[in-house]
MIVOPA-659843 format. One record per residue (C-alpha): residue number from 1; x negated, y negated, z. Coordinates in nm, 4 decimals. Layout:
BEGIN
ATOM   n       c1       c2       c3
ATOM NUM        X        Y        Z
...
// end
This chain:
BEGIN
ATOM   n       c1       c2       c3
ATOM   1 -24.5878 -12.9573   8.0746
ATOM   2 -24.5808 -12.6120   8.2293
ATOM   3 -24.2436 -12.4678   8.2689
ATOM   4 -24.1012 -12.2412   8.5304
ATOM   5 -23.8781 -11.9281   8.4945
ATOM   6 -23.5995 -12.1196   8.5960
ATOM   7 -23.6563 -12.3605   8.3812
ATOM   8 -23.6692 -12.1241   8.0564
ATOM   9 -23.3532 -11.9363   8.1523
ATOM  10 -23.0828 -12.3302   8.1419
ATOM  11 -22.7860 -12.3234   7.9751
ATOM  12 -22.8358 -12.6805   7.7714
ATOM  13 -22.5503 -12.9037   7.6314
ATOM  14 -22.7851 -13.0542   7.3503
ATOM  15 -22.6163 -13.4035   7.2961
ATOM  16 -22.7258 -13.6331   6.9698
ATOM  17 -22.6637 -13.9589   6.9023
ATOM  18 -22.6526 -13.9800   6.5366
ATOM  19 -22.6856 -14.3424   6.5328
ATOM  20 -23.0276 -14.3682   6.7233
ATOM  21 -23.1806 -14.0110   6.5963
ATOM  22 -23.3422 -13.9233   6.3201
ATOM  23 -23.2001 -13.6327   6.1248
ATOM  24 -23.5551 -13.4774   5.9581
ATOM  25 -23.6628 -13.3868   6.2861
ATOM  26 -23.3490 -13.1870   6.3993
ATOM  27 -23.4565 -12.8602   6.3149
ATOM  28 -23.7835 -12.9522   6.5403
ATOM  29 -23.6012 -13.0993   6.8322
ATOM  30 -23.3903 -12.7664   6.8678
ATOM  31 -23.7350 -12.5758   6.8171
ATOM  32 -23.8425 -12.8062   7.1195
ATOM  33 -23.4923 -12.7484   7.3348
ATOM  34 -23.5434 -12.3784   7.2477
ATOM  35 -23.8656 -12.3490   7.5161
ATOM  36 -23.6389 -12.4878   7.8202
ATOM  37 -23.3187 -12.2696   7.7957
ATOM  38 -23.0546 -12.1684   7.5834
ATOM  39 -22.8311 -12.4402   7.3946
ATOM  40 -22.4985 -12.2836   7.4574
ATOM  41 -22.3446 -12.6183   7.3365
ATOM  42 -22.5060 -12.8455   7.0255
ATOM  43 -22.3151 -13.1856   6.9377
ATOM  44 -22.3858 -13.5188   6.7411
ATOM  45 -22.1806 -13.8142   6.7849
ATOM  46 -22.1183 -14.0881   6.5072
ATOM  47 -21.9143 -14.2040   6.1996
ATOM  48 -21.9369 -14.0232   5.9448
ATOM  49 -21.7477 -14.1706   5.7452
ATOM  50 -22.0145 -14.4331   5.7087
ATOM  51 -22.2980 -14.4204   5.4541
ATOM  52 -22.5703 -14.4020   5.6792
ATOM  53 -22.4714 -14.0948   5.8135
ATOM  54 -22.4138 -13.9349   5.4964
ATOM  55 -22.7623 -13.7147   5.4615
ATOM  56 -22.6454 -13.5263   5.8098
ATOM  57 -22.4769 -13.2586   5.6398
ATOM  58 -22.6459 -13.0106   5.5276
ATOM  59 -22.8711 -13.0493   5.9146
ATOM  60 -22.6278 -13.0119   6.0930
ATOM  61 -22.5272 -12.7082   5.8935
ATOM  62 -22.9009 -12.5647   5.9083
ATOM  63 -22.8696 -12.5700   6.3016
ATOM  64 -22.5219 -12.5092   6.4108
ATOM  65 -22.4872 -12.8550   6.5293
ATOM  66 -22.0990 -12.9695   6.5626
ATOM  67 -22.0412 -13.3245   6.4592
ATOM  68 -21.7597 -13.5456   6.6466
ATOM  69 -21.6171 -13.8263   6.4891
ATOM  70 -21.6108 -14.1417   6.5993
ATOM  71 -21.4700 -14.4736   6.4445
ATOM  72 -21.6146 -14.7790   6.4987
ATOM  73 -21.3165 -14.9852   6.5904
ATOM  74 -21.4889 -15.3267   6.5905
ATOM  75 -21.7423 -15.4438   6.3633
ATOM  76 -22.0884 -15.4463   6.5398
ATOM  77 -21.9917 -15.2252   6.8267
ATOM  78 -22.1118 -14.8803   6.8978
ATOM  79 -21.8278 -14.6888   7.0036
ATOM  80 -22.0589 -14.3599   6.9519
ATOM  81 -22.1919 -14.4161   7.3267
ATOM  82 -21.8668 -14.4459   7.4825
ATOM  83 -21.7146 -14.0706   7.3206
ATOM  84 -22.0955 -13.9352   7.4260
ATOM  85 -22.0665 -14.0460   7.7477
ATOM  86 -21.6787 -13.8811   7.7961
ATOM  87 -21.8023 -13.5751   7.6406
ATOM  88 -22.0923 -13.5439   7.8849
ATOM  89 -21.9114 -13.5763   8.1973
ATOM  90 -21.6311 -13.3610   8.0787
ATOM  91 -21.8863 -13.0690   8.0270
ATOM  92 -22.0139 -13.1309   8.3650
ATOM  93 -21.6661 -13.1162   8.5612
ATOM  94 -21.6416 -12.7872   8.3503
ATOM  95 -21.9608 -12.5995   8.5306
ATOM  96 -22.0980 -12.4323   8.2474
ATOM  97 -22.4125 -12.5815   8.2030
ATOM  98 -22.7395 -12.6400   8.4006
ATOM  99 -22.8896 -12.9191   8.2096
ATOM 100 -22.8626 -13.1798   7.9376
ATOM 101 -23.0495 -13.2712   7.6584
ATOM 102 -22.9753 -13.6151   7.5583
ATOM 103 -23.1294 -13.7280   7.2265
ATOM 104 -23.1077 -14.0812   7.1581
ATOM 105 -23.3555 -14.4320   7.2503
ATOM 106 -23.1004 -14.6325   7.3352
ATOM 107 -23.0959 -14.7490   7.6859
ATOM 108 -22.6905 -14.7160   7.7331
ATOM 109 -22.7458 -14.3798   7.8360
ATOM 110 -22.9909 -14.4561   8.0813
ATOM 111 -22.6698 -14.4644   8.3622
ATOM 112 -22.5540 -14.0890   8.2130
ATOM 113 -22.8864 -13.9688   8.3092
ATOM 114 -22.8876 -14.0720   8.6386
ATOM 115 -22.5554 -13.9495   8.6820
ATOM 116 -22.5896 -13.6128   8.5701
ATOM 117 -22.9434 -13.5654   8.7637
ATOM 118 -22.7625 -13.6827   9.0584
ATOM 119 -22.4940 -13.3580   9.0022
ATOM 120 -22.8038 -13.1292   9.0309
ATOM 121 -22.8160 -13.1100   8.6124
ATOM 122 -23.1776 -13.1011   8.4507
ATOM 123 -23.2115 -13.3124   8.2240
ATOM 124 -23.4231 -13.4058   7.9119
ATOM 125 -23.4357 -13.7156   7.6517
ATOM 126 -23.5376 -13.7023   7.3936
ATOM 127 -23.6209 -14.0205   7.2004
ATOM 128 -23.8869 -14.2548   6.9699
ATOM 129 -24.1391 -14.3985   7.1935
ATOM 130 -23.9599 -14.7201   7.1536
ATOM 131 -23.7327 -14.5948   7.4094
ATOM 132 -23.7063 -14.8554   7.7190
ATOM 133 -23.8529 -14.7146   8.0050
ATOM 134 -23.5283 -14.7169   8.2379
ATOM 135 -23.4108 -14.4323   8.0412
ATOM 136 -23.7491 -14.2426   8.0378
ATOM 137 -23.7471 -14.2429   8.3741
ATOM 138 -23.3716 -14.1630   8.4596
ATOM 139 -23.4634 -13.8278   8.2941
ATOM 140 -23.6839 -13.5234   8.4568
ATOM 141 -23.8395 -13.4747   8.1069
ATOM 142 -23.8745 -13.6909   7.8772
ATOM 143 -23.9968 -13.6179   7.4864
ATOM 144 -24.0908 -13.8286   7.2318
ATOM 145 -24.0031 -13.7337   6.8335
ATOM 146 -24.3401 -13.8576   6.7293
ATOM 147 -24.4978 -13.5489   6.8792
ATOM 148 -24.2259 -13.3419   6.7725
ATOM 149 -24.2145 -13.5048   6.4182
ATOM 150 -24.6446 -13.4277   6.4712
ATOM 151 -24.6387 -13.1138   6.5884
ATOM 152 -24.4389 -13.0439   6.2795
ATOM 153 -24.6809 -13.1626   6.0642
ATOM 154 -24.9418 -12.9789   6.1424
ATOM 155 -24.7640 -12.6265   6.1406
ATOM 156 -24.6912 -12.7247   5.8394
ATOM 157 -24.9975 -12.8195   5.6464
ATOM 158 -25.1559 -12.4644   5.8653
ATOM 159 -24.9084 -12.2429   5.7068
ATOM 160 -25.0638 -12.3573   5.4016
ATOM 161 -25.3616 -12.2217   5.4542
ATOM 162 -25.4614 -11.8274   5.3073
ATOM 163 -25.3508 -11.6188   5.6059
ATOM 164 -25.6473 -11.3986   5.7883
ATOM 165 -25.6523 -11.0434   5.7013
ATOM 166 -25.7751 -10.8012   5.8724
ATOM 167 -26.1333 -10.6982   5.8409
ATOM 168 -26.1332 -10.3377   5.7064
ATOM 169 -26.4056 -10.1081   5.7618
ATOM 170 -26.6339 -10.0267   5.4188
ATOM 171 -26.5693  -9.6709   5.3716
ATOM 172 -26.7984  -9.3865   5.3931
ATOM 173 -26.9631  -9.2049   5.1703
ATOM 174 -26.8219  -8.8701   5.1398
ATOM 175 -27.0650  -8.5829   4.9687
ATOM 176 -26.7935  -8.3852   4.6697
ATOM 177 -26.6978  -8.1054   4.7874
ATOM 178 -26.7976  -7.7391   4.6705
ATOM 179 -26.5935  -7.5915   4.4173
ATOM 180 -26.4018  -7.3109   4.5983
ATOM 181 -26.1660  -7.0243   4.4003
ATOM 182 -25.7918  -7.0938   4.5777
ATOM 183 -25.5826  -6.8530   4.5319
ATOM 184 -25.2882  -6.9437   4.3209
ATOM 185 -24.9702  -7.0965   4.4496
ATOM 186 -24.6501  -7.0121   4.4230
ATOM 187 -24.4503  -7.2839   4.2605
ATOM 188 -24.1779  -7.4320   4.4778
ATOM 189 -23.8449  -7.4192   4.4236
ATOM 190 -23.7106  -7.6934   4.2477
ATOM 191 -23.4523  -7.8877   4.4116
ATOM 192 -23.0801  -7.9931   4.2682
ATOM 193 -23.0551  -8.3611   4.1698
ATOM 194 -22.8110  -8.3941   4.4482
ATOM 195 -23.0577  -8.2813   4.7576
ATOM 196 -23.1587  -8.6355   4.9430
ATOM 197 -23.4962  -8.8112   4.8918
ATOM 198 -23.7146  -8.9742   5.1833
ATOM 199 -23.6920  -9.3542   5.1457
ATOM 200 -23.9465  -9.5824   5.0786
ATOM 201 -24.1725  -9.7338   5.3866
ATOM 202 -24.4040  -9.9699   5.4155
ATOM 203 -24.5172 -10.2979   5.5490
ATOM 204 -24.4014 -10.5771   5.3290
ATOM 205 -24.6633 -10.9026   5.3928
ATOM 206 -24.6063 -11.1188   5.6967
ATOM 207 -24.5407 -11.4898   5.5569
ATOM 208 -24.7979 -11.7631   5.6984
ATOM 209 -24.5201 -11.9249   5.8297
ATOM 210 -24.4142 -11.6311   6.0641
ATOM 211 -24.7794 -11.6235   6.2066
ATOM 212 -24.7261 -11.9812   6.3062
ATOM 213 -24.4250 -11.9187   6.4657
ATOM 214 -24.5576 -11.6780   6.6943
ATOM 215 -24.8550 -11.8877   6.7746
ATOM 216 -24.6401 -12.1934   6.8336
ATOM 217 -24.4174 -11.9947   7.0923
ATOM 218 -24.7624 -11.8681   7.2333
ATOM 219 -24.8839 -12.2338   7.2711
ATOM 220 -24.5666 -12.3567   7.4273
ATOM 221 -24.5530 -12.0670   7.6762
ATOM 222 -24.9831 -12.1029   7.7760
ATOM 223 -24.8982 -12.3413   8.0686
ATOM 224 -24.6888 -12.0805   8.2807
ATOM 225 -25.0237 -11.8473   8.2437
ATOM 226 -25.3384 -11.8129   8.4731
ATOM 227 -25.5371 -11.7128   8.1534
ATOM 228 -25.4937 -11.7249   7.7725
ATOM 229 -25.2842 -11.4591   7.7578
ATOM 230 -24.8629 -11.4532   7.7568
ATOM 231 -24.6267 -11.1832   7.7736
ATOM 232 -24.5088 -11.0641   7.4635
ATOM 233 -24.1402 -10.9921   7.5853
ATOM 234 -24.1379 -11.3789   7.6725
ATOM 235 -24.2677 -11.4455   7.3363
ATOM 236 -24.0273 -11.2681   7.1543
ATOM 237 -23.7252 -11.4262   7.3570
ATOM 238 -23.8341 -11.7598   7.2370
ATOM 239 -23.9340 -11.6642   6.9105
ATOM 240 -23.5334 -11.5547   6.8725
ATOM 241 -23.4200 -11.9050   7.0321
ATOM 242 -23.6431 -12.0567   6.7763
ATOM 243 -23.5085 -11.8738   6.4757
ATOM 244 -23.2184 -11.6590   6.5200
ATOM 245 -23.2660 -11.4557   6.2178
ATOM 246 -23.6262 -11.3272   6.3219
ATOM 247 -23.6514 -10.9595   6.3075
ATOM 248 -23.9790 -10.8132   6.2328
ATOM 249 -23.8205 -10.5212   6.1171
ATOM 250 -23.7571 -10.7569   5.8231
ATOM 251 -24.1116 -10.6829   5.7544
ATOM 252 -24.1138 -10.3104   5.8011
ATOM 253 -24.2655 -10.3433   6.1873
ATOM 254 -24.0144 -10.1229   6.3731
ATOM 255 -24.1126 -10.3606   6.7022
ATOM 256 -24.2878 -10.6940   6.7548
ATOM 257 -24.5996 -10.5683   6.9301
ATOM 258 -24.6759 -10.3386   6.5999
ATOM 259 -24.6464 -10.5912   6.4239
ATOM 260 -24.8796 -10.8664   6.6130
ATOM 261 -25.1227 -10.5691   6.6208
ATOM 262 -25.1658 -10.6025   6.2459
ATOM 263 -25.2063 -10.9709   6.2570
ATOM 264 -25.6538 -11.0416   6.2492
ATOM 265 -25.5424 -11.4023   6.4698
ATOM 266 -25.3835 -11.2088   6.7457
ATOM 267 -25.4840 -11.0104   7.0349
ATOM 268 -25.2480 -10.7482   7.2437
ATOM 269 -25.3308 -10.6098   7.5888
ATOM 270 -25.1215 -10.3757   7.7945
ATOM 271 -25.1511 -10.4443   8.1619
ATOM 272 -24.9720 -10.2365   8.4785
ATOM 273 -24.6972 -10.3622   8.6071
ATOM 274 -24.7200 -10.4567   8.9986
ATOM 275 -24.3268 -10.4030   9.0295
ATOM 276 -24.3640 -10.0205   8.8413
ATOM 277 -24.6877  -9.8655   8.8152
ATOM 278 -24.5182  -9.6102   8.5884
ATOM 279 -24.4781  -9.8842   8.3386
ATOM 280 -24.7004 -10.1425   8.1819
ATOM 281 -24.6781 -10.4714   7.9826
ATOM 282 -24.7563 -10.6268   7.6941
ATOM 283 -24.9513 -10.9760   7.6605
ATOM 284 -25.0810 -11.1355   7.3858
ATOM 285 -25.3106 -11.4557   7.2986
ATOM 286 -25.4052 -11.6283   6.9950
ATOM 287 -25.7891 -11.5977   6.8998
ATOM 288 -25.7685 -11.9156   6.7432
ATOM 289 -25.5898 -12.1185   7.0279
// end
């Protein structure tokens, strides 16, 4: 689904029920939130005291989701809905969000979506396809984890593949040169032990699944483009939603177009800017897209 400006630019409140999610596709579904704003607020409701429950730990930890306790008071009940519901409309009544990402297939929240569209929030669900339709369609977007869980997949079993390198040019024969008398040179002053040394540069090897990365965020930003090629400043915002620790100077690129450039799968083009001639900007596309 193309997405606007507007649309990549919402501060989310991501909310989770624990009870009707399933926790090995966490990291993607925040991946997935990543391309329609910012998640300035990340919660999952449940027990978790209970058994079930018990594997969340270390995912929540991984993405800087908060978990709120619930007790079930009555056997067979799900109280979870009820403190996800409260939660949602106190964040509304607080104004500091544009939209809400509710992840969960059960049909209980199919009222809280119609509610919050109907305060001017955007929101998305996010759910199995098993998800009754009444809640699909009290949402403006609507995801199913199967394509995440997919889409996951295949990134996956790609990065596994030998990375493309580029294609170097065979070098030329060079003719040895004539044996010319130099004069002598003066040797050069040693230096004390204490005078400072340049450091060591270089490019340390981008991982395969970096490359993916960057052409996932290129996929996911294609529709808002008339032709195959996205901006790499809109890229690299995404690619930081995505994965906060991204840096290419982690690889020894100084900035994220020099180091696309030496990536064989991707293309760069500068183009003028209509706003500032003076300036121009960077797109890039994927060769293999």
């Amino acid at each position: 689904m193309p997405i606007t400006d507007n649309d990549k630019n919402l501060r989310l409140a991501v909310l989770i029920d624990a009870d009707n999610a399933p926790r090995d596709c966490l990291q993607g579904i925040m991946e997935e939130v990543a391309i329609y704003g910012t998640p300035n607020l990340k919660r999952a409701y449940g027990d978790w005291s209970t058994r079930n429950l018990s594997g969340w730990k270390q995912t929540l930890l991984d993405n800087s989701v908060t978990p709120v306790q619930q007790f079930a008071y009555t056997k067979g009940k799900n109280s979870t809905d009820s403190a996800m519901i409260i939660d949602a409309m106190d964040i509304l009544y607080s104004g500091n969000t544009d939209g809400f990402v509710l992840v969960s297939s059960d049909s209980d929240f199919t009222g809280l979506a119609r509610r919050l569209r109907e305060a001017g929030q955007f929101v998305i669900g996010i759910g199995e396809q098993k998800t009754p339709s009444p809640l699909i369609a009290a949402c403006n977007k609507f995801i199913y984890i199967e394509v995440i869980r997919e889409k996951a997949v295949k990134v996956t079993a790609k990065s596994a593949q030998p990375a493309r390198k580029k294609k170097q040019e065979p070098a030329k024969k060079q003719e040895p040169p004539k044996k010319q008398e130099q004069p002598a040179k003066k040797p050069e002053p040693e230096q004390p032990d204490s005078a400072p040394r340049p450091a060591a540069t270089g490019h340390q090897p981008i991982p395969d699944s970096v490359v993916w990365l960057i052409a996932d965020s290129i996929l996911d930003l294609s529709g808002t483009a008339d032709d195959d090629y996205v901006s790499l400043g809109a890229v690299g915002q995404l690619i930081q939603k995505k994965r906060p620790d991204f840096d290419s100077r982690n690889y020894g690129y100084a900035k994220l177009s020099g180091m696309v450039k030496a990536i064989d799968r991707f293309e760069v083009e500068e183009r003028q800017d209509k706003s500032d001639p003076r300036s121009k900007i960077v797109y890039i596309r994927d060769l293999e897209m």
